[in-house]
Biopython code that builds the backbone (N, CA, C, O; Angstrom):
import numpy as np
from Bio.PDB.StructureBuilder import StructureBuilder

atoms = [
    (1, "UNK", "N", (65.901, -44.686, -35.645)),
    (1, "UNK", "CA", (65.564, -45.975, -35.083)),
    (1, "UNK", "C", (64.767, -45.823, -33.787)),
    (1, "UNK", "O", (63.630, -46.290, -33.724)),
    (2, "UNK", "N", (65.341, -45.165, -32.716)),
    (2, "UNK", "CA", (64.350, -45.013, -31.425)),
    (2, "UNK", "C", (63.048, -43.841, -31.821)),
    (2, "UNK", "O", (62.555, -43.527, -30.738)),
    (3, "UNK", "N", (62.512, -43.285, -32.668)),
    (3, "UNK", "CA", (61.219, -43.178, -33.559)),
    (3, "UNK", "C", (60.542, -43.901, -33.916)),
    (3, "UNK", "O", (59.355, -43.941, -33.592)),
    (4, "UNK", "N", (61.166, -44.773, -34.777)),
    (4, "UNK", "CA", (60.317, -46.076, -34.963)),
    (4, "UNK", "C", (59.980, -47.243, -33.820)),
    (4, "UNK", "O", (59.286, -48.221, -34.096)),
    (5, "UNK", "N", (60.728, -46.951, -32.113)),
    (5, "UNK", "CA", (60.534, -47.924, -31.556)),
    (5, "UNK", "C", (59.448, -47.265, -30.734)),
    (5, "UNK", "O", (58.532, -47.793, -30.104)),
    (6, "UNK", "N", (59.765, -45.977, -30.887)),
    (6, "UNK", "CA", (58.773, -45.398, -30.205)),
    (6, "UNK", "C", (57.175, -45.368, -30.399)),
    (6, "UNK", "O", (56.272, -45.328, -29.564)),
    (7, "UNK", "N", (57.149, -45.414, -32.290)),
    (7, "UNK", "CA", (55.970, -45.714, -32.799)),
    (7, "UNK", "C", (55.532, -47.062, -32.339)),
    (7, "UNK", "O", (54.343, -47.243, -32.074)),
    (8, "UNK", "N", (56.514, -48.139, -32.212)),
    (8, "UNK", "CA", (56.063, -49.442, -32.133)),
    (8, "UNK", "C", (55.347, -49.348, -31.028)),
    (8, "UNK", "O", (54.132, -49.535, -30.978)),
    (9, "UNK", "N", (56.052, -49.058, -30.110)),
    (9, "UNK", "CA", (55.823, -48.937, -28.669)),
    (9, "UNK", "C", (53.917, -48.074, -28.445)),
    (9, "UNK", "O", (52.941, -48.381, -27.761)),
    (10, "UNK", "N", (54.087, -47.415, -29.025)),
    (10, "UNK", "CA", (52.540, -46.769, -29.304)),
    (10, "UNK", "C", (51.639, -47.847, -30.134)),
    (10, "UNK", "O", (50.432, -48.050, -30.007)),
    (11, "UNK", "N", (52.194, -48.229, -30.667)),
    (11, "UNK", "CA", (50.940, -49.479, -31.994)),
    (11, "UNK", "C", (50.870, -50.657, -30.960)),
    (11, "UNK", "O", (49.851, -51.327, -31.126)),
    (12, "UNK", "N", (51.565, -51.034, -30.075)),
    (12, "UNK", "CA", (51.267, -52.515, -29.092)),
    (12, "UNK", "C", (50.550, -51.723, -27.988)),
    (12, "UNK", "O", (49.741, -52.408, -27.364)),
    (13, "UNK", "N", (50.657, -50.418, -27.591)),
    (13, "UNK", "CA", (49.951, -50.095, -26.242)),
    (13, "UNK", "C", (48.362, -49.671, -27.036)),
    (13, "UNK", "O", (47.338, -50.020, -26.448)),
    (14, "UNK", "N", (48.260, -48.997, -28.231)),
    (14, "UNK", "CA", (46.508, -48.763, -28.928)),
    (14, "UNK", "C", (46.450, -50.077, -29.111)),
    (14, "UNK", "O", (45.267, -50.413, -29.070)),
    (15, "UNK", "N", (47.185, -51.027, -29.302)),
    (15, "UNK", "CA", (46.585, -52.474, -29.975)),
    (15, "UNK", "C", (45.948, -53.191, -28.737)),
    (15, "UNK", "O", (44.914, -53.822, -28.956)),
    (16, "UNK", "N", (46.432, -53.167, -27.488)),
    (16, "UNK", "CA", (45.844, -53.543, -26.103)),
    (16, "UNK", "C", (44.793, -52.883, -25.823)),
    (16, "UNK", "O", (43.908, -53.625, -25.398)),
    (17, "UNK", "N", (44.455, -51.622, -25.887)),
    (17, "UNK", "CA", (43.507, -51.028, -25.695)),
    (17, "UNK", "C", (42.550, -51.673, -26.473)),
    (17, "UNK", "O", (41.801, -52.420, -25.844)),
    (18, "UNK", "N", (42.337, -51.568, -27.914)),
    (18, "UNK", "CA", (41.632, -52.045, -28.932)),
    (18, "UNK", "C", (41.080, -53.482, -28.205)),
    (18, "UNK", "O", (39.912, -53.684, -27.873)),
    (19, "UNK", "N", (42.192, -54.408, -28.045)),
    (19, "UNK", "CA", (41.763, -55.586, -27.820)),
    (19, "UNK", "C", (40.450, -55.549, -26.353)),
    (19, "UNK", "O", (39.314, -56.024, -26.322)),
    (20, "UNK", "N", (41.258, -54.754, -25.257)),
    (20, "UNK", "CA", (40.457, -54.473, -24.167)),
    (20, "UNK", "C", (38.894, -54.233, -24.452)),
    (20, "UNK", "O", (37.908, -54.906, -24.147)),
    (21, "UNK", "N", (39.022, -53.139, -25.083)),
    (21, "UNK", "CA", (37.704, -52.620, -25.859)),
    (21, "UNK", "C", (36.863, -53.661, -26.531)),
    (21, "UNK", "O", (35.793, -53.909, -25.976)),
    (22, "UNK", "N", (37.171, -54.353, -27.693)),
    (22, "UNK", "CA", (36.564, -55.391, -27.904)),
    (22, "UNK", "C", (36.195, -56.770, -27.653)),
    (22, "UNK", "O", (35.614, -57.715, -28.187)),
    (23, "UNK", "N", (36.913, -56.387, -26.402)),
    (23, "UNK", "CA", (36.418, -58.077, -25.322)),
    (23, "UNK", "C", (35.488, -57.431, -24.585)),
    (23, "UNK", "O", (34.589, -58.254, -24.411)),
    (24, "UNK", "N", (35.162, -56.261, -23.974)),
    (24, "UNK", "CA", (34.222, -55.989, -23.113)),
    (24, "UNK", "C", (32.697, -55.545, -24.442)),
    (24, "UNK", "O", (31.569, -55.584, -23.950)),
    (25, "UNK", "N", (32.787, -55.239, -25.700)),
    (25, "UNK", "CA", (31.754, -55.299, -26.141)),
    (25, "UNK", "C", (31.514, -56.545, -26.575)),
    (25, "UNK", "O", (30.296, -56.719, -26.577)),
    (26, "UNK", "N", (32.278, -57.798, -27.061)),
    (26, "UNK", "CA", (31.770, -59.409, -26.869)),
    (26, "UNK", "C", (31.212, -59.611, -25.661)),
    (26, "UNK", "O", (30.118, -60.173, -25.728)),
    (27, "UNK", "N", (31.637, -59.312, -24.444)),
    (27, "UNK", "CA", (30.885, -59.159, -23.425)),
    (27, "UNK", "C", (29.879, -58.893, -23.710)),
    (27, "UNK", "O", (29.043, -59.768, -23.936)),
    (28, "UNK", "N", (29.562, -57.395, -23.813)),
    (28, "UNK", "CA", (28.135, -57.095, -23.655)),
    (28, "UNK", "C", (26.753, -57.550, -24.983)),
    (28, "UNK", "O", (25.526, -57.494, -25.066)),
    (29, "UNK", "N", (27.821, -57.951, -25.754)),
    (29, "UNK", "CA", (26.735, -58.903, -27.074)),
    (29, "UNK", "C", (26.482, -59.928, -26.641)),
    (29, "UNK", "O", (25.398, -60.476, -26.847)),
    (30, "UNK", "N", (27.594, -60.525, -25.807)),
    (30, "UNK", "CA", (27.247, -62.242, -24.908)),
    (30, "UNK", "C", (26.099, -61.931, -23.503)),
    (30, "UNK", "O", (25.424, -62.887, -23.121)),
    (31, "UNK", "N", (25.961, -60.705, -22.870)),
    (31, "UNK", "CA", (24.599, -60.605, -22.299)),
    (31, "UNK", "C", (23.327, -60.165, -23.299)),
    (31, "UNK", "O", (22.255, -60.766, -23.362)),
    (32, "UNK", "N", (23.617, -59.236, -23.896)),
    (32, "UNK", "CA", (22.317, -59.217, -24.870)),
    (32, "UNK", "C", (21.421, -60.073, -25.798)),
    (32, "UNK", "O", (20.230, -60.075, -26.107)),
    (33, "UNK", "N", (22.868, -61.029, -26.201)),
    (33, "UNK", "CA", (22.334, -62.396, -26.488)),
    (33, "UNK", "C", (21.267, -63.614, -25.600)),
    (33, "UNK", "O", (20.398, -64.389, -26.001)),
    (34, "UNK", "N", (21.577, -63.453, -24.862)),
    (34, "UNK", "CA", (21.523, -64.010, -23.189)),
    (34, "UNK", "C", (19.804, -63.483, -23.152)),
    (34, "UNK", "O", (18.853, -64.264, -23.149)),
    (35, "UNK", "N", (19.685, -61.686, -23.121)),
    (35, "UNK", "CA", (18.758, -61.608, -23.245)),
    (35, "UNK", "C", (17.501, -61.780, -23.788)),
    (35, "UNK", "O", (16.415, -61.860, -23.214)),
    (36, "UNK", "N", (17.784, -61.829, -25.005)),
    (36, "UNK", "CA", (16.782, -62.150, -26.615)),
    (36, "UNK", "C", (16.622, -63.607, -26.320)),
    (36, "UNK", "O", (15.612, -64.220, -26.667)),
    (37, "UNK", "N", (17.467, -64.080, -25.776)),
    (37, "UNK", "CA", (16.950, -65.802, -25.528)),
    (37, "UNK", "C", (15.960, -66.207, -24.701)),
    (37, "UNK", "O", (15.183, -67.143, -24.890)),
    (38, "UNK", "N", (16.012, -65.478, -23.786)),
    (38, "UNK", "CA", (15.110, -65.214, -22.532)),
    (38, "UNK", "C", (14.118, -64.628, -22.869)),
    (38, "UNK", "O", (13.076, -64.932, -22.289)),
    (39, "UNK", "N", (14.086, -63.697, -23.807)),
    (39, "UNK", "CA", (12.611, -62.798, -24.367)),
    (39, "UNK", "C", (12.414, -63.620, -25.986)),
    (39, "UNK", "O", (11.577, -63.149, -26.755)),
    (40, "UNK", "N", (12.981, -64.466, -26.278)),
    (40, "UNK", "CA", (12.389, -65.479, -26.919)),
    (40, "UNK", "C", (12.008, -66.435, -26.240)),
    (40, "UNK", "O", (10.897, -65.989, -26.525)),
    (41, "UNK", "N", (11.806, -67.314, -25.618)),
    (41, "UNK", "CA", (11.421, -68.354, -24.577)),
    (41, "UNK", "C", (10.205, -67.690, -24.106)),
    (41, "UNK", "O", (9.212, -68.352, -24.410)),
    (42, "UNK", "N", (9.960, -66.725, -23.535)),
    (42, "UNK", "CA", (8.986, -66.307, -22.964)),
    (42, "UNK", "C", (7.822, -65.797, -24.230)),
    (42, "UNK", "O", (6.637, -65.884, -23.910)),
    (43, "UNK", "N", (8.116, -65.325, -25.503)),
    (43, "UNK", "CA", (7.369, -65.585, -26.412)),
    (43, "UNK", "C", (6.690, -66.821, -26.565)),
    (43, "UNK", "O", (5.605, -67.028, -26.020)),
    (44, "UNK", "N", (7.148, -67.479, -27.129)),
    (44, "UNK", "CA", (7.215, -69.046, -27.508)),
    (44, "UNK", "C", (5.930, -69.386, -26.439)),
    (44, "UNK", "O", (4.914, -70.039, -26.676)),
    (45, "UNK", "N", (6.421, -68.577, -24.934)),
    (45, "UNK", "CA", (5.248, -69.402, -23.813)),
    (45, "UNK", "C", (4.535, -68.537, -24.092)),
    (45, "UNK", "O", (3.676, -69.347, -24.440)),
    (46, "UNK", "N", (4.061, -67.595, -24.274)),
    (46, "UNK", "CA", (3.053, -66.641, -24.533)),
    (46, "UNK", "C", (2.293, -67.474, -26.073)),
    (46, "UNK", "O", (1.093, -67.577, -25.818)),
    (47, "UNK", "N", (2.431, -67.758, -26.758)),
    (47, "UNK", "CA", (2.570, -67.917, -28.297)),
    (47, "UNK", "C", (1.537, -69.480, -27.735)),
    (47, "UNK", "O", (0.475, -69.685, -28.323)),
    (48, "UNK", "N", (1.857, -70.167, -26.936)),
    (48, "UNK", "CA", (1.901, -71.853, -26.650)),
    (48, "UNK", "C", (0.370, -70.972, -25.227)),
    (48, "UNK", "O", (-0.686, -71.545, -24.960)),
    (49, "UNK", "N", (0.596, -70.243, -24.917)),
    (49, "UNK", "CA", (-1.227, -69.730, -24.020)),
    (49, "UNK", "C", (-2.009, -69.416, -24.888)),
    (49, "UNK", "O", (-3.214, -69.665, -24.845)),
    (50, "UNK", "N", (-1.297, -68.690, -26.003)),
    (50, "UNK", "CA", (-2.711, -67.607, -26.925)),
    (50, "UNK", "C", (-3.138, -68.862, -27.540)),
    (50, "UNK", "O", (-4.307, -69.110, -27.244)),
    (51, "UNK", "N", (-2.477, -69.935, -28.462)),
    (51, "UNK", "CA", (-3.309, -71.156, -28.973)),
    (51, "UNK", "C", (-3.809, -71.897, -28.187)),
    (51, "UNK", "O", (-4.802, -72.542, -28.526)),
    (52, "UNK", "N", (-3.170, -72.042, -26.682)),
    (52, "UNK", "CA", (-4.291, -72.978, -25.815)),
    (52, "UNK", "C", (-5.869, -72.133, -25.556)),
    (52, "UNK", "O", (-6.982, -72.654, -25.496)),
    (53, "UNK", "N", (-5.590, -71.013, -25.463)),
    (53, "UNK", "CA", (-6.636, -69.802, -25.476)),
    (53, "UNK", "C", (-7.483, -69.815, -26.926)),
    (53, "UNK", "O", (-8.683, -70.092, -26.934)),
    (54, "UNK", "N", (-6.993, -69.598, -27.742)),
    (54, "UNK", "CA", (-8.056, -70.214, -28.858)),
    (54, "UNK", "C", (-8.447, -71.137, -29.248)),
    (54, "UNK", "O", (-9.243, -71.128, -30.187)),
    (55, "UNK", "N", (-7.983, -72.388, -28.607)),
    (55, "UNK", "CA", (-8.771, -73.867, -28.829)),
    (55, "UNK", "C", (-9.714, -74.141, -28.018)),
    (55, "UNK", "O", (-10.471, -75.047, -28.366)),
    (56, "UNK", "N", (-10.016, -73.333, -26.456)),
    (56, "UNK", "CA", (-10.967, -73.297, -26.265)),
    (56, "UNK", "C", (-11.971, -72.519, -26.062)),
    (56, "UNK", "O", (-12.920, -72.600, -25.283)),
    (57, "UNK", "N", (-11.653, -71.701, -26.892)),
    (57, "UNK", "CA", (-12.758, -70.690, -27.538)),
    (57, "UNK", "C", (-13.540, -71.157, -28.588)),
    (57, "UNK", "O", (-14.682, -70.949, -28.999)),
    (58, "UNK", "N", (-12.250, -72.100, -29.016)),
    (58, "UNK", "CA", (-13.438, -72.629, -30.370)),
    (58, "UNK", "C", (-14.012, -73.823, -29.756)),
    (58, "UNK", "O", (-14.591, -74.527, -30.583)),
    (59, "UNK", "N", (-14.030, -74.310, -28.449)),
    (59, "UNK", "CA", (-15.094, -75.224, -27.917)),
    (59, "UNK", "C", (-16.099, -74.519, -27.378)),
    (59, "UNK", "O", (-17.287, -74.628, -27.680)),
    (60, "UNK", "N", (-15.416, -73.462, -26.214)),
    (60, "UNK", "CA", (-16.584, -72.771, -25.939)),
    (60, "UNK", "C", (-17.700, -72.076, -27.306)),
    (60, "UNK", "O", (-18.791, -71.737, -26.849)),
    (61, "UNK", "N", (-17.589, -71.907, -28.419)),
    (61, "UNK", "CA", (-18.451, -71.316, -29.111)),
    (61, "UNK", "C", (-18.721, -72.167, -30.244)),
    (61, "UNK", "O", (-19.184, -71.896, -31.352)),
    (62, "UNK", "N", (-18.240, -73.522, -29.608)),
    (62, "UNK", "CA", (-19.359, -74.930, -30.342)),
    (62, "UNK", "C", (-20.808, -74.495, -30.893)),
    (62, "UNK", "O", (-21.547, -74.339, -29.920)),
    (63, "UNK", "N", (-21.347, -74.294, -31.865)),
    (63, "UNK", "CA", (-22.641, -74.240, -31.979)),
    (63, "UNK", "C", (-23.550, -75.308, -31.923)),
    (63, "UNK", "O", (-24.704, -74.989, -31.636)),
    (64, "UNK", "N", (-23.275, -76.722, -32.164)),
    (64, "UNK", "CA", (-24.069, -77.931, -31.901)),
    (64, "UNK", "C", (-24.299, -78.047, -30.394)),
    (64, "UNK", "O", (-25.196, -78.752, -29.932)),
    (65, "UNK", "N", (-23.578, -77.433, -29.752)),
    (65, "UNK", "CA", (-23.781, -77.919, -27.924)),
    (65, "UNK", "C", (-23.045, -79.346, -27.675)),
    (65, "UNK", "O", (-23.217, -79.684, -26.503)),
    (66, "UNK", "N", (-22.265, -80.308, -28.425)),
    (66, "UNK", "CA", (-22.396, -81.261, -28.193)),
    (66, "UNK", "C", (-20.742, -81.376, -28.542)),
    (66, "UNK", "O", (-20.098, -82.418, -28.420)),
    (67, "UNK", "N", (-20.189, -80.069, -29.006)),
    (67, "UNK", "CA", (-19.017, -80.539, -29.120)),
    (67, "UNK", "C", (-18.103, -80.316, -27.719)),
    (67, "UNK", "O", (-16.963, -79.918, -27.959)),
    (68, "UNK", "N", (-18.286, -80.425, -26.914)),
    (68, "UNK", "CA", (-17.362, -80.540, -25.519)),
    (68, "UNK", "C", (-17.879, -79.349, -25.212)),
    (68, "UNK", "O", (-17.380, -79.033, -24.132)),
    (69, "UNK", "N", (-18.747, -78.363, -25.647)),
    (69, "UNK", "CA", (-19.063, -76.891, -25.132)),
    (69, "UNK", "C", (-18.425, -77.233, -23.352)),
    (69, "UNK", "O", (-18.265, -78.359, -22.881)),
    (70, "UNK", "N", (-18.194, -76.102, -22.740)),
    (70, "UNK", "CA", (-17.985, -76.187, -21.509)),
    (70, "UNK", "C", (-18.470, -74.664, -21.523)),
    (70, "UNK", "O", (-17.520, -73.912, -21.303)),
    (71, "UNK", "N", (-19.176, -74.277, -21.638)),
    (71, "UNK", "CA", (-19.969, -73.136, -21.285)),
    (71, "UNK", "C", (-21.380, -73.738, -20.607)),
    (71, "UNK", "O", (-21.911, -74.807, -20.909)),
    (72, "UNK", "N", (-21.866, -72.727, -19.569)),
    (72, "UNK", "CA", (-22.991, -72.798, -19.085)),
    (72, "UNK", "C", (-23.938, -71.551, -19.207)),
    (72, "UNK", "O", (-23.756, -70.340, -19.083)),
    (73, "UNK", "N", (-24.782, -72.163, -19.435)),
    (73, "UNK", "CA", (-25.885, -70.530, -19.727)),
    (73, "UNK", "C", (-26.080, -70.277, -18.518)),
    (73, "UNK", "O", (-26.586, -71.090, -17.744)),
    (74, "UNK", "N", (-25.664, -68.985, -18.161)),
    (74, "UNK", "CA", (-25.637, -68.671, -16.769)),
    (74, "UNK", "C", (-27.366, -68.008, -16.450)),
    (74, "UNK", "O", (-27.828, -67.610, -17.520)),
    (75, "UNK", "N", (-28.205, -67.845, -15.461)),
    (75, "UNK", "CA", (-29.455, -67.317, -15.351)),
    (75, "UNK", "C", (-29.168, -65.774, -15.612)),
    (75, "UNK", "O", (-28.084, -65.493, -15.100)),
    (76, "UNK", "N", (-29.750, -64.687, -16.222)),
    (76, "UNK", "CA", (-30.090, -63.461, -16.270)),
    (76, "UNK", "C", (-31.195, -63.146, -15.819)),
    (76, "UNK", "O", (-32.258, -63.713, -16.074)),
    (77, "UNK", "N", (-30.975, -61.895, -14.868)),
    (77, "UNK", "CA", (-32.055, -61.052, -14.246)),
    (77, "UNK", "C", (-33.143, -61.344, -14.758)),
    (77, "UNK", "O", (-34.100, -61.675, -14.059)),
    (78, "UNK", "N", (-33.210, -61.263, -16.288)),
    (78, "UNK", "CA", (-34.351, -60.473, -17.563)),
    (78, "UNK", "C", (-34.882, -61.989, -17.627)),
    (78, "UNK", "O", (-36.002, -61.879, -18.125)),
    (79, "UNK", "N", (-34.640, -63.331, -17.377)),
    (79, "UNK", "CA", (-34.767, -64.785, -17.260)),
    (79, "UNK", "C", (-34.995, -65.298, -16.267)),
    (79, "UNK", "O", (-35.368, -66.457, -16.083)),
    (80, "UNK", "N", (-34.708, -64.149, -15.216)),
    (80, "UNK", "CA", (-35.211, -65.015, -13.979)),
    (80, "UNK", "C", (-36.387, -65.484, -13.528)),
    (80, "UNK", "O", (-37.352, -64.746, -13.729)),
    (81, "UNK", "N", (-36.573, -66.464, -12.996)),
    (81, "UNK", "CA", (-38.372, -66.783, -12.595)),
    (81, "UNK", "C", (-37.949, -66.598, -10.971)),
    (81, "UNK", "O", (-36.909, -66.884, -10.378)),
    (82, "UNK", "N", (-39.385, -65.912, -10.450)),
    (82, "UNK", "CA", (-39.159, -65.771, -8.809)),
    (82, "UNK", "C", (-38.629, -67.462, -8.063)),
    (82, "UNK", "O", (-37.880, -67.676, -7.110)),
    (83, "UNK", "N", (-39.171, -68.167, -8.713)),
    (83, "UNK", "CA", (-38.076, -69.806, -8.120)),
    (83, "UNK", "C", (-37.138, -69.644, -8.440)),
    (83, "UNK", "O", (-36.444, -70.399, -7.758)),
    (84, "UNK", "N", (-36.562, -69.142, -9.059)),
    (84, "UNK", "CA", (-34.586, -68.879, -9.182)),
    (84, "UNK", "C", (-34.451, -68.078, -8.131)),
    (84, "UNK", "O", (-33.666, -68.380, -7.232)),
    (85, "UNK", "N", (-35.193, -66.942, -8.087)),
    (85, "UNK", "CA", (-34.943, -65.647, -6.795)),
    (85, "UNK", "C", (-34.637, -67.030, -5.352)),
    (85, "UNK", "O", (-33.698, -67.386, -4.640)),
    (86, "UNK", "N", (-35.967, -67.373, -5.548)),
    (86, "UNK", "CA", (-35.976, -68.518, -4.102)),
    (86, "UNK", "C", (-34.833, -69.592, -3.557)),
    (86, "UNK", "O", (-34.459, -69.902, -2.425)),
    (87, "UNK", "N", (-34.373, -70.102, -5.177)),
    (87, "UNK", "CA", (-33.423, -71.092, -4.748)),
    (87, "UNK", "C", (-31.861, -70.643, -4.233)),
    (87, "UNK", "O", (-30.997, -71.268, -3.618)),
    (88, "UNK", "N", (-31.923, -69.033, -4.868)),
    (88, "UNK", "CA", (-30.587, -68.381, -4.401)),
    (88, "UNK", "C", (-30.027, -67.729, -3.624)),
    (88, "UNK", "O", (-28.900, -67.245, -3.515)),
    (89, "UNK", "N", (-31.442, -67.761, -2.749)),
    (89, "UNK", "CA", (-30.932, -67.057, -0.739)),
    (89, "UNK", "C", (-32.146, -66.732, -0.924)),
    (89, "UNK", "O", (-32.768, -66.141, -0.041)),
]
sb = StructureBuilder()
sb.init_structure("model")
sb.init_model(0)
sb.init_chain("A")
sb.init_seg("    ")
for serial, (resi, resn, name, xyz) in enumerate(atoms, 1):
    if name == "N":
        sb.init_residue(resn, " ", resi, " ")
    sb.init_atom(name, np.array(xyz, "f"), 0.0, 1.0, " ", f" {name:<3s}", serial, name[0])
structure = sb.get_structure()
């Protein structure tokens, strides 16, 4: 009989441990979770720039000119006329 209480006595003190043990890894799944939420969210905003980033790419490279282009043909060297030189210092 004090064998078997002794075993008992061992199966409730590993069973605390056990429990200990698996509350601190719910723990650490309840921060990792925590994390992926946070590095999902920040996707999502990345995800919500790259399509604002390609909608106006596809204005900027309007080919009619007339669809909202917001590009400006900027002057090049190889385009310049000496009155551009003049008007720019």
């Amino acid at each position: 009989m004090a064998e078997e209480l002794a075993q008992l006595e061992q199966l409730r003190a590993s069973s605390r441990d056990l429990v200990t043990f698996l509350e601190q890894v719910c723990e650490e799944f309840d921060m990792i979770q925590g994390e992926n939420e946070k590095a999902l969210r920040i996707m999502e905003n990345w995800a919500a720039v790259f399509q604002a980033a390609k909608g106006v790419a596809r204005i900027q490279l309007a080919q009619d000119g007339l669809s909202g282009s917001f590009r400006r043909d900027a002057v090049t060297a190889s385009t310049a006329t000496p009155s551009d030189a003049k008007l720019d210092g």
